[in-house]
Each structure stands twice: as C-alpha cells, then as structure tokens.
C-alpha positions in Angstrom: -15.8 9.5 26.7 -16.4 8.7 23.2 -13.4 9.1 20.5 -14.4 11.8 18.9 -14.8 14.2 22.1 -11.0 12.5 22.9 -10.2 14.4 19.6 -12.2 16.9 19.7 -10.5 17.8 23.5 -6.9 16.7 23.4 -6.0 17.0 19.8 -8.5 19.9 18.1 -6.1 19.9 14.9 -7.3 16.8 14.0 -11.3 17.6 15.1 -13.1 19.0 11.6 -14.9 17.2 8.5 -13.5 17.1 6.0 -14.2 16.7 2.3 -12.5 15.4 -0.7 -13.4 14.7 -4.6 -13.6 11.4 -5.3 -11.3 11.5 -8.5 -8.3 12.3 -6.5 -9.1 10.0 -3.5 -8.0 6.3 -2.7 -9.7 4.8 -0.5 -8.9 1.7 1.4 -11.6 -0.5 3.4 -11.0 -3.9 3.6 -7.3 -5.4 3.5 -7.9 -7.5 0.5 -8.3 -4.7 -1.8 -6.2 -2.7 -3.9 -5.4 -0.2 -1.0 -6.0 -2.7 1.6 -2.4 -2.3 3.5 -3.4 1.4 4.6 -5.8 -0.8 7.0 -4.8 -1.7 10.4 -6.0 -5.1 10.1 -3.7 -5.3 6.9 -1.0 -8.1 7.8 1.9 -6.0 8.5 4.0 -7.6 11.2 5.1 -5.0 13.9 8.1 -5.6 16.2 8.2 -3.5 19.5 10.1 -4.3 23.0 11.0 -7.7 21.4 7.0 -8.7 20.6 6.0 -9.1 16.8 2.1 -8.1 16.4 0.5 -9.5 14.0 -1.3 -6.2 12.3 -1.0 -2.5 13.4 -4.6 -3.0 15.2 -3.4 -5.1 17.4 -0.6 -3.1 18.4 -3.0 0.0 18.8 -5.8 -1.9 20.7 -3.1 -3.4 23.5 -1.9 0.2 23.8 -5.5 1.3 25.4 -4.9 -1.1 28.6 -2.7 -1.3 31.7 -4.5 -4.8 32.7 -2.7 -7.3 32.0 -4.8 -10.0 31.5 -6.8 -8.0 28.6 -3.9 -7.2 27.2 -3.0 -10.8 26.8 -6.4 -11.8 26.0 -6.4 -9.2 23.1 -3.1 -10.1 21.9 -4.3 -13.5 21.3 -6.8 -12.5 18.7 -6.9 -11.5 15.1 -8.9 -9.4 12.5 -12.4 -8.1 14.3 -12.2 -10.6 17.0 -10.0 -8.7 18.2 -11.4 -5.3 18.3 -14.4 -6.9 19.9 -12.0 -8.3 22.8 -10.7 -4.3 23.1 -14.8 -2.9 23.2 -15.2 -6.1 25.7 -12.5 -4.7 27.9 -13.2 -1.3 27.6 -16.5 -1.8 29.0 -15.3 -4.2 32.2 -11.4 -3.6 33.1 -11.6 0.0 31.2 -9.0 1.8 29.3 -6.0 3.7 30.7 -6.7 6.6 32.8 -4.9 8.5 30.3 -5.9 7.3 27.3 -8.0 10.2 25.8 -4.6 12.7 25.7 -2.5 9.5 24.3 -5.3 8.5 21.6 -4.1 9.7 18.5 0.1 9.8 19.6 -0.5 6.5 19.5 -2.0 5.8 16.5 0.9 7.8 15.0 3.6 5.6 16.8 1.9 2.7 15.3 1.7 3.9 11.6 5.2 5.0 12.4 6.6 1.3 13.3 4.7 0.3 10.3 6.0 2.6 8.0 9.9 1.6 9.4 9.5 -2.1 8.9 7.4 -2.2 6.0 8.9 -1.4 2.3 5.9 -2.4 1.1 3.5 -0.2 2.9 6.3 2.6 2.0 5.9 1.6 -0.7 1.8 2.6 -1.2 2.2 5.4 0.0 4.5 6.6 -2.2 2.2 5.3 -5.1 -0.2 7.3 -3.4 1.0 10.6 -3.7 -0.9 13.4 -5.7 -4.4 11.2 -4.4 -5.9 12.1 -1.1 -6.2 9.0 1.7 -9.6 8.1 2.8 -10.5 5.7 5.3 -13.8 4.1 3.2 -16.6 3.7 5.8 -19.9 4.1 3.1 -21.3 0.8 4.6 -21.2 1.6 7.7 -24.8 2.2 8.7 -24.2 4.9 11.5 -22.6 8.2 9.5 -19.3 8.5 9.1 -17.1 8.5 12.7 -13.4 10.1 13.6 -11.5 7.5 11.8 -13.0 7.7 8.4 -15.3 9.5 5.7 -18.4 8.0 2.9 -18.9 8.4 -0.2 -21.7 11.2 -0.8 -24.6 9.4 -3.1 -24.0 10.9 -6.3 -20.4 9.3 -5.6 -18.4 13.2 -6.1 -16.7 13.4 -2.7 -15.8 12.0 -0.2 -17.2 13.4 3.7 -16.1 13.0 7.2 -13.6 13.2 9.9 -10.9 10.9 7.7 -8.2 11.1 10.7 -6.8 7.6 9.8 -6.6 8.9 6.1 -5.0 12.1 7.5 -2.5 10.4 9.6 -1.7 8.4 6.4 -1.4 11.6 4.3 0.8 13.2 6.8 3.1 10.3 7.1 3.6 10.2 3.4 4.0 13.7 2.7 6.5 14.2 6.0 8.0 10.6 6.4 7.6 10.8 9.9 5.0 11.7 12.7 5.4 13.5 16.2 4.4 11.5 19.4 4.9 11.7 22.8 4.2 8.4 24.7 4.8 7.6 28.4 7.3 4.8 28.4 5.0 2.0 30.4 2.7 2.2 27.1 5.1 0.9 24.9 6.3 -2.0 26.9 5.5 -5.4 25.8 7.0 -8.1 27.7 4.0 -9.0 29.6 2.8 -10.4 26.2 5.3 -12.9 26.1 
C-alpha cells in the first residue's frame, strides 16, 4: 500500500488537500535554506534508547523495519542515500506488518524528539508563527504527494496534502503531539 492510502485509511484527519496563500506561507525544501531545519534531512542530532541519529529521517526510516540488518544498513547512511537504502528494503525485506496504522505516530514521535533536544528548531518554529508551514515539493515532477504541497503557477498558493507542514504547524501551535507506538519500535540497541 502506498502512503497516501496509509493516511487516507488509518489516519483520515490528516487525508485532504489543502491550500494556502503564499504570503503567509514558509516553506522549507532543502536544509540549506532559510527554513531548511523543518526538513528531516536537516542535521538535527536525535538521541533515543541510547543511539544519536544523525537527522530525523533517519530516525523515521529505521522505524519502518523489524529486520535487522536493513536497519543497520540504513542507519549507516546519510541525506538521500539513505532514503534510497529504506525504498531498497521496502521492496526486498519489506516494512513492518504494522506499519500503515503506525505511519504518521511515528513521524509525530520523531518531530517530537526533535523538538525536545533542539532549541534551535524550537526555536523556528516559534519564528514561524502567524505563517502557515509548507513542505515545498514544486520541483518535484510527479504532483504534489502526502508529505508536501507546490506552488500554483501564478505563485498565489500553495496546494497539496502538506501533512509534514501540518505536523509542523501542530507542534508549534500545541508544543506537543499525541502518539501511540508499540514499544519494539522505539528500541535501538541493535544499531549499536
């Protein structure tokens, strides 16, 4: 099953598009840019069950395997090698059984660590406020998927499913994000 019929299943609050003006909006894209730390790739080391990850992403795409060797294998890797690792392993070993009802509780816990260790992504979100969150996906070739939203071409709004901009949004606005997570996928050890 792909993402979006994970969402669209297990977690229909977060299943709609979406549509924001574009003078009210940050966006973030890539981590070297102005809004770069809302990324998941954005350098934010993560400490869980004793094991510092390197990024968010990395964090999120160990979370989608019980195999320990792919888990390992992925941990190894940084920026988009290793979300092609993850795809790789989806494909082969495959993700947990359970993954599709977990999907988005774990994206949360992630943002969640982030947001604890990380004054300085606290930080941007705070600097954030009164601006909606976008996840900037206009290059992508294929139209806008669950995580993100483009840029319409006469550059007024913003248009997708934006749930990483949402999550974002949420955090900031609440300070905090609801999951529920079975305990074997937030242990680490076999990393280390």
């Amino acid at each position: 099953m792909h993402v979006r019929e994970f969402i669209k299943c297990f977690f229909p609050e977060y299943f709609s598009w979406n549509e924001y003006p574009a003078d009210q909006t940050v966006s973030f894209c890539k981590t070297d840019q102005e809004w770069g730390i809302f990324s998941n790739f954005f350098q934010t080391p993560i400490v869980t069950d004793g094991v510092t990850f390197p990024c968010t992403e990395s964090l999120f795409q160990i979370m989608k395997f019980t195999d320990s060797a792919a888990r390992r294998d992925i941990f190894k890797q940084r920026g988009q090698k290793l979300k092609m690792l993850a795809k790789h392993y989806e494909k082969t070993v495959g993700v947990r059984q359970d993954w599709g009802p977990l999907l988005v509780h774990a994206l949360k816990y992630c943002l969640m660590l982030k947001y604890e260790q990380s004054p300085a992504f606290r930080a941007e979100l705070e600097r954030s406020r009164g601006h909606f969150i976008v996840e900037d996906q206009t290059s992508f070739r294929k139209p806008a998927d669950t995580y993100g939203a483009k840029l319409t071409p006469d550059g007024k709004l913003w248009s997708g499913p934006n749930l990483m901009g949402r999550l974002l949004m949420e955090l900031r606005d609440n300070g905090c994000l609801d999951y529920n997570l079975p305990d074997d996928i937030i242990q680490f050890k076999d990393l280390i």
